[in-house]
C-alpha positions in Angstrom: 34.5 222.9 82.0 38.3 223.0 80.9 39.6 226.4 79.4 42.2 225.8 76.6 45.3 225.6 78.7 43.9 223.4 81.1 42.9 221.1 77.9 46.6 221.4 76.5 48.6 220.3 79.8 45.6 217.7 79.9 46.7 216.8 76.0 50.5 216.9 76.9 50.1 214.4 80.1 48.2 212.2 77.9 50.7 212.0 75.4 53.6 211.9 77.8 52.2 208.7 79.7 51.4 207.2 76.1 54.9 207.4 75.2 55.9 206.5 78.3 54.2 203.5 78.0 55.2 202.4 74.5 58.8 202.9 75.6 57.8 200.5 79.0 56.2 198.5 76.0 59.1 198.5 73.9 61.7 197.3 76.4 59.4 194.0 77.5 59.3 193.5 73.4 62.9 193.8 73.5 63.5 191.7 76.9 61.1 188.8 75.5 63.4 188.7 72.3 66.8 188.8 74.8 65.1 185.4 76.1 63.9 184.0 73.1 67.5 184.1 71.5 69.1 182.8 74.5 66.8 180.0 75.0 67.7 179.4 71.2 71.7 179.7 71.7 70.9 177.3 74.7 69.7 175.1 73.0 71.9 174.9 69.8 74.6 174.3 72.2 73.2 171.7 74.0 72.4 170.1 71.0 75.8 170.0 69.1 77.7 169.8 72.1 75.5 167.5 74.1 74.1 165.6 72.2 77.4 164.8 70.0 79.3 163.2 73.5 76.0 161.4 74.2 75.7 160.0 70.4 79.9 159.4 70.6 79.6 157.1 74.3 77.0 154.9 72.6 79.1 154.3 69.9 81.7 153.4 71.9 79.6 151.6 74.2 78.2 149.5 71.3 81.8 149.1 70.1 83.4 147.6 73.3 79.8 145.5 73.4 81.1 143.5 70.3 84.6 143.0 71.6 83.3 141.8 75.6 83.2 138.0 76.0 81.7 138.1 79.5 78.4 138.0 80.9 78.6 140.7 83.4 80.8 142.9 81.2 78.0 142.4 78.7 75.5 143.6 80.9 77.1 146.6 82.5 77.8 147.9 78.7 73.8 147.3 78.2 72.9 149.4 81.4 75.3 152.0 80.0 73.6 151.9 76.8 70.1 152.2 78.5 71.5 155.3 80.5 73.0 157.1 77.2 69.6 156.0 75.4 67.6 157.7 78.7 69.9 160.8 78.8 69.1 161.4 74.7 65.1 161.1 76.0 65.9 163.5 78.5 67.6 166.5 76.5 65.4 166.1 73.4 62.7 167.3 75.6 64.5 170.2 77.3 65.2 171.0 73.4 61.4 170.9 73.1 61.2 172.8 76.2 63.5 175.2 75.2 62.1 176.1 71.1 60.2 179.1 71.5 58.4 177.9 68.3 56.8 175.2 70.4 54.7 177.6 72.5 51.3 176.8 71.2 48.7 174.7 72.3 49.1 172.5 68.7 52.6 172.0 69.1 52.1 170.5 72.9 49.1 168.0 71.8 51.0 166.6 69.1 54.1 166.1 71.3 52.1 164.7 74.5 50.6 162.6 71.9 54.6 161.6 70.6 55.5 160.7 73.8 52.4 158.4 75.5 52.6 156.5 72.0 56.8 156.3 72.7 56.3 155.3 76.3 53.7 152.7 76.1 55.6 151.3 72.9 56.5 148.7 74.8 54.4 147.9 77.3 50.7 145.6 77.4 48.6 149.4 77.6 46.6 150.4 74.5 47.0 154.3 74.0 43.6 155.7 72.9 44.4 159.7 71.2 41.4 162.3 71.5 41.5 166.0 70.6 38.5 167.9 70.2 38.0 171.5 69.2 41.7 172.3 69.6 42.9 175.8 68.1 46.4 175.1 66.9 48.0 178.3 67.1 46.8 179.1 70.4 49.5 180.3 72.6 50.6 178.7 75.0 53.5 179.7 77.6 56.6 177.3 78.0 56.1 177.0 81.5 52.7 176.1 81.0 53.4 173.3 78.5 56.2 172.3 80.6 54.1 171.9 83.8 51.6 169.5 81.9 54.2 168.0 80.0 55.8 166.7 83.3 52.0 165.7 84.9 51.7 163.5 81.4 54.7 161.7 82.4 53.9 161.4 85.9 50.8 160.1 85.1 52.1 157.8 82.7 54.5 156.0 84.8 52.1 155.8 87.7 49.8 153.9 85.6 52.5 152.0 83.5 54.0 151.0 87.3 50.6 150.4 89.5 47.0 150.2 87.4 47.3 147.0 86.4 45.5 148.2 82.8 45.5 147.4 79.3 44.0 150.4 78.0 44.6 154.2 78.3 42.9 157.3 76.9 45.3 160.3 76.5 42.2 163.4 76.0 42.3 167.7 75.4 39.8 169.7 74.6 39.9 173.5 74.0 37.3 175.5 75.2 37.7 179.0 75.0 40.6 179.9 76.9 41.0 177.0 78.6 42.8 173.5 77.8 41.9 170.2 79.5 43.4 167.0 79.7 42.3 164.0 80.8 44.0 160.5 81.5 42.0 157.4 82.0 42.4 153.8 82.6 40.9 150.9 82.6 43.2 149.6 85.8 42.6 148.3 89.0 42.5 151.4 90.9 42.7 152.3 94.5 41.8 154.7 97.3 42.9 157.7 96.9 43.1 158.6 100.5 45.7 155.9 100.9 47.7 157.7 98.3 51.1 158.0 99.5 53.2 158.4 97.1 55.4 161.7 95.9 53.2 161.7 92.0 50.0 162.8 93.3 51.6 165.7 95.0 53.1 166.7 92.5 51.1 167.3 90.1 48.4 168.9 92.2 51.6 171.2 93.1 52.2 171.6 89.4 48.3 172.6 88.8 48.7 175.3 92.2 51.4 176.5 90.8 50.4 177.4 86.9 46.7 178.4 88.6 45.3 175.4 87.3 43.1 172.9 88.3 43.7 169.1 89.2 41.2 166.2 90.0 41.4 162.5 90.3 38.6 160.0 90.6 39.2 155.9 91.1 37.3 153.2 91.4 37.6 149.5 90.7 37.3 149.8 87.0 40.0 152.0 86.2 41.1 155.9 87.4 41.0 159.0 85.5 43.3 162.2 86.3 41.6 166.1 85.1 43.6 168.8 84.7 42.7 172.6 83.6 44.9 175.4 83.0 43.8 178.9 81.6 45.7 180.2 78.5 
């Protein structure tokens, strides 16, 4: 049994290492809002500055394109043009990356969903879009979006370049505190053993990395890539 000193020092430590840990509380509020506006002045900058010289060389480009009566002049001002076009692609999403307001699990479906549909535009492959039981406002870290963000793309280029398919299904489902994607095709597959390229590694290095899981499976009739992370 405590007598009542031994209950007040008890009382006083108690308090002491609660305040102590509001204040160790306090100062990660305060760090996380030190990052959050400098990811925002990052990416203000980036796009006024940036994104005004890339906009300004297009014009230009598209200018000179009008006044260029030969062939290989022509076509060196289109590969220019493709570059500033690629470059825009490329800081638009480190501007996604970068918005603090896009960390939750909503906000990363509907953009995965942007981008397939923009980067089979063009191609022969069908995009099929599932979501199932998916809890908008579910946070989600940036690193975390970012990491499947880049195994979309990946993914999407390997079977744009190699399946040989027509169709594609982009799939997440939320289940608890887990998010799963899933890309399938309907492609000519191959042996996974025989993999050798740098895509597979890396987004099984991705999935190591963010704790996550990563499967593939392939057959004859098509492949289909499984990834899991925990929120």
């Amino acid at each position: 049994m405590y007598n009542k000193r031994q209950l007040l020092h008890l009382r006083e430590n108690q308090l002491k290492e609660s305040e102590y840990q509001n204040q160790l509380l306090q100062k990660e509020l305060e760090k996380q809002k030190s990052i959050e506006l400098e990811r925002e002045r990052i990416s203000h900058d980036m796009h006024d500055d940036l994104g005004a010289g890339i906009s300004a060389l297009k014009l230009q480009a598209e200018f000179l394109k009008q006044k260029a009566d030969d062939e290989d002049l022509i076509n060196d001002i289109n590969e220019l043009l493709k570059t500033s076009e690629e470059m825009n692609i490329s800081m638009r999403e480190m501007l996604w990356s970068l918005n603090s307001g896009n960390d939750t699990v909503g906000s990363f479906v509907e953009y995965a969903k942007i981008y397939a549909e923009g980067f089979l535009k063009k191609t022969p492959i069908v995009l099929t879009f599932d979501r199932d039981q998916i809890v908008s406002e579910t946070p989600i870290s940036t690193e975390l979006r970012r990491s499947m963000f880049l195994c979309i793309k990946e993914a999407l280029n390997n079977a744009y370049k190699y399946s040989g398919a027509d169709q594609l299904k982009l799939s997440f489902i939320q289940e608890s505190k887990y998010l799963i994607m899933e890309i399938s095709d309907n492609g000519r597959g191959f042996k996974i053993e025989n993999a050798s390229g740098n895509g597979l590694r890396n987004m099984d290095r991705r999935m190591k990395e963010s704790c996550g899981k990563f499967e593939i499976s392939s057959t004859e009739k098509g492949t289909s890539i499984f990834f899991k992370i925990n929120l």
